[in-house]
VOGU-3710 file (C-alpha; in Angstrom, 3 decimals, decimal comma):
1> xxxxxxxxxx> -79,577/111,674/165,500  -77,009/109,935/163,536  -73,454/109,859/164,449  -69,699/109,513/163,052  -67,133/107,636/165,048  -64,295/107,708/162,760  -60,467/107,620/164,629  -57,223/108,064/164,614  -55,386/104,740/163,447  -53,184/102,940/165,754
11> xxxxxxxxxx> -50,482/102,444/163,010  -48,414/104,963/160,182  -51,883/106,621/159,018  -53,957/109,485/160,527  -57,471/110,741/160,045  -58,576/114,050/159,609  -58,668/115,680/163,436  -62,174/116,139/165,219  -63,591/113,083/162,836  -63,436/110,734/165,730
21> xxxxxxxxxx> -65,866/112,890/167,052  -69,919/112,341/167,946  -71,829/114,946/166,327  -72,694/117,462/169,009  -70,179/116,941/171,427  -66,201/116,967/171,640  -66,417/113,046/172,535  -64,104/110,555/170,717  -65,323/106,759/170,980  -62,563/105,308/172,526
31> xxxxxxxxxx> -58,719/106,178/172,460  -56,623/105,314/169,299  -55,276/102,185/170,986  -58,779/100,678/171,410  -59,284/97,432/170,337  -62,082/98,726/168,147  -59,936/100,831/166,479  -56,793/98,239/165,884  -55,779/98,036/161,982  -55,953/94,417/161,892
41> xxxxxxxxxx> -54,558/93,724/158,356  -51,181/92,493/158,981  -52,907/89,671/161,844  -52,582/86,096/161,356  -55,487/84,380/160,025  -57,103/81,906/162,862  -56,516/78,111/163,034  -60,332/78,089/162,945  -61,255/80,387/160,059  -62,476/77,245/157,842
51> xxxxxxxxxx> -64,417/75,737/160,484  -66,012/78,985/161,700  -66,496/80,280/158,092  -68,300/76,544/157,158  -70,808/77,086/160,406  -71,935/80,299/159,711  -72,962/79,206/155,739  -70,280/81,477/154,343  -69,618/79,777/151,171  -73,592/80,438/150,256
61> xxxxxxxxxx> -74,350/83,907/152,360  -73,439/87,438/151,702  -73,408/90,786/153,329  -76,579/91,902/154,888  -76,318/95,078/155,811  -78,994/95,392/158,828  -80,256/98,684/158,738  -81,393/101,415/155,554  -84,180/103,441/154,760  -87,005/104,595/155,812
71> xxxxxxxxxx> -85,793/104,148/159,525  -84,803/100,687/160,011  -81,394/100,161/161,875  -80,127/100,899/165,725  -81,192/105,011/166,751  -79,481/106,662/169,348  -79,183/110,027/170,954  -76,848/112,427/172,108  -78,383/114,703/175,553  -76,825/117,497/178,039
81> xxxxxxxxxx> -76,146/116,315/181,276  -79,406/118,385/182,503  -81,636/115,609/180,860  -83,297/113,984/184,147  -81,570/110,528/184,705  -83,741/107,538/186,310  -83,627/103,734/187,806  -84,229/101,255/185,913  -85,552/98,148/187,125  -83,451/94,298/185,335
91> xxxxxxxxxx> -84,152/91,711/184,423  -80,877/90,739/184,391  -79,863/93,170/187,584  -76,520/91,381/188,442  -74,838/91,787/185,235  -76,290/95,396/184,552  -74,876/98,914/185,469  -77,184/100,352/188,655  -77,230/103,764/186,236  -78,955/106,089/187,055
101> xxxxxxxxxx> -79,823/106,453/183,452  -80,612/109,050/180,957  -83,762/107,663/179,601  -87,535/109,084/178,795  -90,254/109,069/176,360  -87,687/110,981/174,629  -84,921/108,558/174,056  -85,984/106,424/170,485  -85,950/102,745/171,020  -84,802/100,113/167,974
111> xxxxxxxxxx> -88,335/98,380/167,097  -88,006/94,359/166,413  -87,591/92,472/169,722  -84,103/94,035/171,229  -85,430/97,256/171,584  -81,699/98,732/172,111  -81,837/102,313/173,683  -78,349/104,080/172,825  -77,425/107,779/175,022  -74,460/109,669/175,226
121> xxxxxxxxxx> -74,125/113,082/177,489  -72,076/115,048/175,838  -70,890/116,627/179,190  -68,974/113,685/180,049  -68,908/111,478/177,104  -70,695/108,679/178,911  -72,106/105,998/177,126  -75,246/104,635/178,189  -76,725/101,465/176,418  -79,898/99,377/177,434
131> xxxxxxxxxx> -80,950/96,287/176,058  -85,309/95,132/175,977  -85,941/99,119/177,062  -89,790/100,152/177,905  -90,119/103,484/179,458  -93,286/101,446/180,654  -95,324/104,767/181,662  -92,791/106,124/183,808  -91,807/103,046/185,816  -88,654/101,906/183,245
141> xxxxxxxxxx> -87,836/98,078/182,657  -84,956/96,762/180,694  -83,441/93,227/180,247  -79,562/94,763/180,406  -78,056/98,116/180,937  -74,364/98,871/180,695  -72,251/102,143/180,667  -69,029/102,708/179,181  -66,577/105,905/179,016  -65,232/106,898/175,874
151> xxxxxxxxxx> -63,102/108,887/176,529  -60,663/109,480/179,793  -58,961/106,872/182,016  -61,492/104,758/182,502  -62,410/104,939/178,887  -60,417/100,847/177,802  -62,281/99,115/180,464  -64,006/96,366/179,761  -67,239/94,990/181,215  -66,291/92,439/183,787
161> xxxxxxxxxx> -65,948/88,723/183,067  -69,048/86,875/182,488  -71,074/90,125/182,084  -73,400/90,946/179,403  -74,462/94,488/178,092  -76,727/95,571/176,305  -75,220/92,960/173,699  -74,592/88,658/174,234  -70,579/89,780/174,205  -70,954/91,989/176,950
171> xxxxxxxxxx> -69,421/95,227/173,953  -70,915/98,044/173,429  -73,142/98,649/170,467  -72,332/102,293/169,279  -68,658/102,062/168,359  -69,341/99,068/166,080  -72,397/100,258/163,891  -71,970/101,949/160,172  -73,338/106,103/161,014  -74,373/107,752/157,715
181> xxxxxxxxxx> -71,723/110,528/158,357  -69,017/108,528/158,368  -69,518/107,380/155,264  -71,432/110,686/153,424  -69,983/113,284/155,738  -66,863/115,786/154,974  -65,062/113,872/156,840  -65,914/110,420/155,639  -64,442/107,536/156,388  -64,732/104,430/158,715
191> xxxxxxxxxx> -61,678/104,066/161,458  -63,436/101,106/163,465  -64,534/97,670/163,769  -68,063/96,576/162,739  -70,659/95,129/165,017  -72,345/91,697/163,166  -74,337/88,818/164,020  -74,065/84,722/162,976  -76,766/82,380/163,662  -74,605/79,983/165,773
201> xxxxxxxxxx> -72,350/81,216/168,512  -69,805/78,792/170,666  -70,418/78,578/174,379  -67,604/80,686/174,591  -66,056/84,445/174,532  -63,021/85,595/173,166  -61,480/89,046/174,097  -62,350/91,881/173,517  -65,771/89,814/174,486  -67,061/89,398/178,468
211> xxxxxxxxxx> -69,913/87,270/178,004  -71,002/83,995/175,798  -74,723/83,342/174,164  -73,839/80,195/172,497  -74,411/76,275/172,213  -72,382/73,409/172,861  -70,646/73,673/169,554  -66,949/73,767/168,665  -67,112/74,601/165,158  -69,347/77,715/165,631
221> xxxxxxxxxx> -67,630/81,048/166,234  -66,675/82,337/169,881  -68,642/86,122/171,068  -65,425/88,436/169,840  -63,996/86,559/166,822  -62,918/88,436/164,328  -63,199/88,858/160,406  -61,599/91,039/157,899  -62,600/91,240/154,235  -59,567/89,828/152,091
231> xxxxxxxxxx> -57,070/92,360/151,020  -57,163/90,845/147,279  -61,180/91,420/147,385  -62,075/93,769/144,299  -64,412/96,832/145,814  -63,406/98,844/142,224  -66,949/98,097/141,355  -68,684/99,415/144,406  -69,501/102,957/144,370  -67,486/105,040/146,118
241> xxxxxxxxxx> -69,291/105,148/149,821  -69,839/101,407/149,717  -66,312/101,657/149,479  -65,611/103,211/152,889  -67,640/100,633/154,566  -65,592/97,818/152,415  -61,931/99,429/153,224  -63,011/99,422/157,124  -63,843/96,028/156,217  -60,081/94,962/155,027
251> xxxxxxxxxx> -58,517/97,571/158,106  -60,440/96,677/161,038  -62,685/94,145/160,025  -65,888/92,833/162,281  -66,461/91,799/165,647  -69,031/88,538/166,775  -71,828/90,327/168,578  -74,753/88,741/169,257  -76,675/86,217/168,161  -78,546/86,496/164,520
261> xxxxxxxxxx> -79,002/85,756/160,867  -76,048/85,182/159,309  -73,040/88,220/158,403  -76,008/90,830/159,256  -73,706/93,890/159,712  -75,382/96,767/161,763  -75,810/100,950/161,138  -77,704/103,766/162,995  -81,090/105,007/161,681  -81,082/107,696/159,536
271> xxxxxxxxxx> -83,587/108,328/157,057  -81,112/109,791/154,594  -80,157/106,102/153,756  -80,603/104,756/150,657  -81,634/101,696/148,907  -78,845/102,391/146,149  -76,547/102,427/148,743  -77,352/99,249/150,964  -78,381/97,138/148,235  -74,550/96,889/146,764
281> xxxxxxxxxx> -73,308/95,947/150,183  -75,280/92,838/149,954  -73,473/91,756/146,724  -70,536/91,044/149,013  -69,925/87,027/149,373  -68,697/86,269/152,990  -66,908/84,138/151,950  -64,412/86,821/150,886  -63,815/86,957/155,027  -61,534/85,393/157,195
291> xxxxxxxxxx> -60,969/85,045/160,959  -58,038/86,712/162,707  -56,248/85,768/165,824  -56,003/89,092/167,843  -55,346/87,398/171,359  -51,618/88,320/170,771  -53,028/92,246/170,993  -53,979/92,133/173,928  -52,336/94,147/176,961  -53,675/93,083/179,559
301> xxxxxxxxxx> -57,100/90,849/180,776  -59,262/93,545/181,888  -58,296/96,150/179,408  -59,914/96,907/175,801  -56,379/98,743/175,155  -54,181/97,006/172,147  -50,662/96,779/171,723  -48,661/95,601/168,669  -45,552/93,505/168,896  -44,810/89,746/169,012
311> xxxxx> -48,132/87,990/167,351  -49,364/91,214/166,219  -47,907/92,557/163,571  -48,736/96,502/163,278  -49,720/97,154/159,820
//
């Protein structure tokens, strides 16, 4: 099932009501003063853009937009709260959520080596995510499992510090991947940060990030930085849905990950997608990026919630 996370802004501009919504249930991802939903266009551009930008080959990569057709991308699945929920044994046990989780045969696993499992039960918008999933016959294994709320008082937590997820930042993966609705759907548009990958992460983590990947390194990107696609970049050429994914580009930009190739840039699976479609996004230079300092944000060390004022302008 493919999904559409699209939000009310955090600044002068609304989106249509219900789009923040996960097809089949009433669940928004994340309140309007999420970090993953903060317009970031008015933020400073980082003392470390250059360097970053030179480490991850920016003046010679482009866009890569890591998922498209026939089913190649990140699935996940929306369930009832009736769907049986088990233990999972870790690998890495004391950085993982206990769960119980709602997993199965059922529940489609990304191929390639993460194998990410993504859930949500509708009944509570709860978010579960599992990293190196095998249902392994009934006896379930994972490398990482973490849970998030999306919506409700607990829903701006972050993972504690030093944690991972079910990503190297310790984020989750749902609220930061491209969903075919959002960008084909009535209500299309994209009100959110993107998840993407560089080859060379810092031993570091920035917030909204809880964990680090990386290599002794100072010039390579921290877990959390953050890029936006310049304002002056020209999408008039694009067609018109490559253009939603470009304008979420410019508003809320995209968020260090995980380790990877270079300015890969992560969506659902959904067969619908085209080749037409993803093949433009990969005419985009990233060099056209630039880091943003966002630590000014920030309200308080434990929280994903954003606040503008003094070092962050609001848009």
């Amino acid at each position: 099932m493919s999904a559409t996370v699209v939000a009310l802004a955090s600044g002068p501009a609304a989106v249509p009501a219900g789009a923040a919504d996960v097809p089949g249930t009433a669940c928004s991802v994340f309140p309007a003063n999420n970090v993953w939903r903060m317009d970031i266009r008015k933020l400073p551009v980082h003392g470390k853009s250059a360097t970053w930008k030179r480490a991850t080959h920016a003046g010679s990569a482009r866009l890569h937009p890591d998922f498209g057709p026939p089913s190649y991308g990140i699935p996940f699945d929306v369930v009832p709260s009736s769907h049986a929920k088990v233990v999972i044994d870790f690998h890495y046990a004391d950085e993982s959520d206990p769960g119980p989780y709602p997993f199965g045969p059922d529940i489609p696993i990304e191929g390639g080596s993460d194998r990410h499992a993504i859930v949500v039960d509708r009944s509570d918008c709860t978010l579960y995510e599992l990293f190196a999933a095998r249902w392994n016959g009934g006896d379930p294994k994972a490398g990482s499992g973490a849970i998030f709320h999306l919506t409700g008082p607990k829903a701006n937590r972050l993972r504690p510090a030093g944690w991972t997820s079910a990503d190297a930042a310790g984020l989750p993966i749902l609220p930061g991947l491209v969903r075919y609705d959002e960008v084909f759907g009535s209500n299309a548009g994209i009100h959110h940060a993107l998840r993407f990958t560089v080859g060379c992460t810092r031993r570091s983590y920035v917030w909204p990030a809880r964990h680090q990947a990386g290599v002794a390194n100072p010039a390579c990107p921290p877990m959390g930085a953050r890029f936006r696609l310049r304002a002056g970049y020209d999408i008039s050429g694009y067609s018109p849905p490559a253009q939603i994914v470009l304008r979420a580009m410019k508003r809320y930009g995209m968020i260090v990950a995980d380790n990877g190739s270079d300015w890969y840039f992560q969506g659902t699976v959904d067969t619908r997608w085209t080749y037409a479609f993803v093949d433009q996004l990969k005419r985009v230079p990233a060099g056209a990026f630039v880091a943003v300092d966002a630590s000014a944000c920030k309200v308080a060390f434990n929280s994903g919630a954003f606040a503008y004022g003094p070092g962050c302008p609001a848009p």
